[in-house]
N, C-alpha and C positions, 0 to 999 in steps of 0.2 A: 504494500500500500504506500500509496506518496501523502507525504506531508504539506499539503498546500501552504501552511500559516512557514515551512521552514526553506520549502521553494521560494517562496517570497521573499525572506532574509536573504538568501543566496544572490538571488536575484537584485536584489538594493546593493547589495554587499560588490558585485562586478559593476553594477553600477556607479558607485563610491571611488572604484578601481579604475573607471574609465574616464570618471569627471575631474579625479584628484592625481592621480597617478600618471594615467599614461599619456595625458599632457605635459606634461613634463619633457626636458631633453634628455634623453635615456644615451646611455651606452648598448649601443648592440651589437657590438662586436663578438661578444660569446654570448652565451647562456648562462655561463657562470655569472658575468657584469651584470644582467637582467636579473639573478635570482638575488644576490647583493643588494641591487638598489629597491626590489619590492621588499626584500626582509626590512632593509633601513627605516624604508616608507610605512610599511605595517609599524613599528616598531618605534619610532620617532613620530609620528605623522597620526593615524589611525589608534592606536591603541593609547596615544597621550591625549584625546581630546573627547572631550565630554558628549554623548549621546545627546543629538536632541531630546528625544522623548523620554528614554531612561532615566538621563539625569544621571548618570555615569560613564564611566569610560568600560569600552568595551571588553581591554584584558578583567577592567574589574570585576563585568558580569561573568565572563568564562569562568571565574574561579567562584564564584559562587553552586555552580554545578560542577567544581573538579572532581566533589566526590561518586558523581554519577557516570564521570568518563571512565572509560575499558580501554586502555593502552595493551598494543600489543608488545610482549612481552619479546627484547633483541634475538635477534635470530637473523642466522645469514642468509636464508629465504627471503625477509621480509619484501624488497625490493619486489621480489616478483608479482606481487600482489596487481603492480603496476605495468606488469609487460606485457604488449601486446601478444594475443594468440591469433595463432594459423592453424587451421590443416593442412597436413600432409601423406601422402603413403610414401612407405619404405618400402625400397627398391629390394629386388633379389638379393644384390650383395649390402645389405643392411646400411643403405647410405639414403640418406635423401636432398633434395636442396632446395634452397631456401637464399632467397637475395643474389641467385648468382653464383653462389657458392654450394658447395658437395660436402654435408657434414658424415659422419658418421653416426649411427645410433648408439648409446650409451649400453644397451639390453640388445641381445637378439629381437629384432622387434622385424622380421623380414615380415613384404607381404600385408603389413597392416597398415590403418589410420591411424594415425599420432598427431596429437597437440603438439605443437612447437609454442613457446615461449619467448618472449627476447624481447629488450628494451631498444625503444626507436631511437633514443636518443646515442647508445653508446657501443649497440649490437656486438659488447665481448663477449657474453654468455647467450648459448643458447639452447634452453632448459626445454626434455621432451617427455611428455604426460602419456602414456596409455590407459584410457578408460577412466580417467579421472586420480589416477596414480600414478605420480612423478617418477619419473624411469630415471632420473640421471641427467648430466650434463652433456650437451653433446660436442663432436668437437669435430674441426674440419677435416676432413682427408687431408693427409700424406699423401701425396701420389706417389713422390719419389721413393719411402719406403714401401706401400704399396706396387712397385711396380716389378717386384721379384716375389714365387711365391716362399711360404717358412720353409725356415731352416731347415725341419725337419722334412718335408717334401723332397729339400735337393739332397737331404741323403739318402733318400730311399728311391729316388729317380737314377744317383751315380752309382750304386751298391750292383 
């Protein structure tokens, strides 16, 4: 179910964002410069200044319900929360690709659909889901070591 009265906040709140904020001369040279100067802005700007109608400042209200918020507890997953997902099927020799590139699967996953994971912003990890259960990392083909078979093959090929 949606929250009409919290859509609303949201919605004032980007508002806030676009009337106070992003008039402003921004640095946009990275992502990094833009996440800097809206933290500054939140933080200097927005959260030191008095609520019309409150009658407060808004970090102040946040803390009046901190003991209602549920923080997720660290964990080197968390990030993924945020990454975009894809489908994909794996190929016979358990590779699939994705942007271009030929990963390998983390699990014998040949033959099947699999969730691919991976953040748009920095695409070094690319996390693979089967059926709703995280298989692993997965990771680019090697062609070059891929391109002799194992060890043990070429001794029982020379023998």
């Amino acid at each position: 179910m949606r929250d009409g009265a919290a859509k609303g906040k949201v919605e004032r709140f980007f508002r806030t964002v676009r009337e106070s904020f992003l008039i402003r001369k921004l640095d946009l040279t990275s992502v990094g410069a833009l996440n800097q100067a809206f933290t500054r802005w939140v933080e200097e700007d927005y959260n030191a200044s008095t609520h019309s109608v409150l009658k407060m400042r808004p970090i102040d209200r946040f803390g009046l319900d901190l003991s209602r918020v549920r923080f997720l507890p660290p964990h080197e997953v968390n990030d993924e929360l945020f990454y975009v997902e894809e489908d994909r099927k794996v190929l016979a020799d358990n590779t699939f690709s994705l942007k271009a590139i030929r990963f390998e699967a983390p699990r014998d996953l040949r033959s099947r659909k699999v969730q691919v994971c991976f953040s748009r912003m920095s695409f070094d990890r690319v996390v693979v889901y089967y059926k709703g259960e995280r298989m692993g990392q997965a990771s680019p083909v090697d062609f070059r070591a891929n391109d002799r078979p194992p060890k043990d093959k070429i001794s029982e090929t020379q023998s």
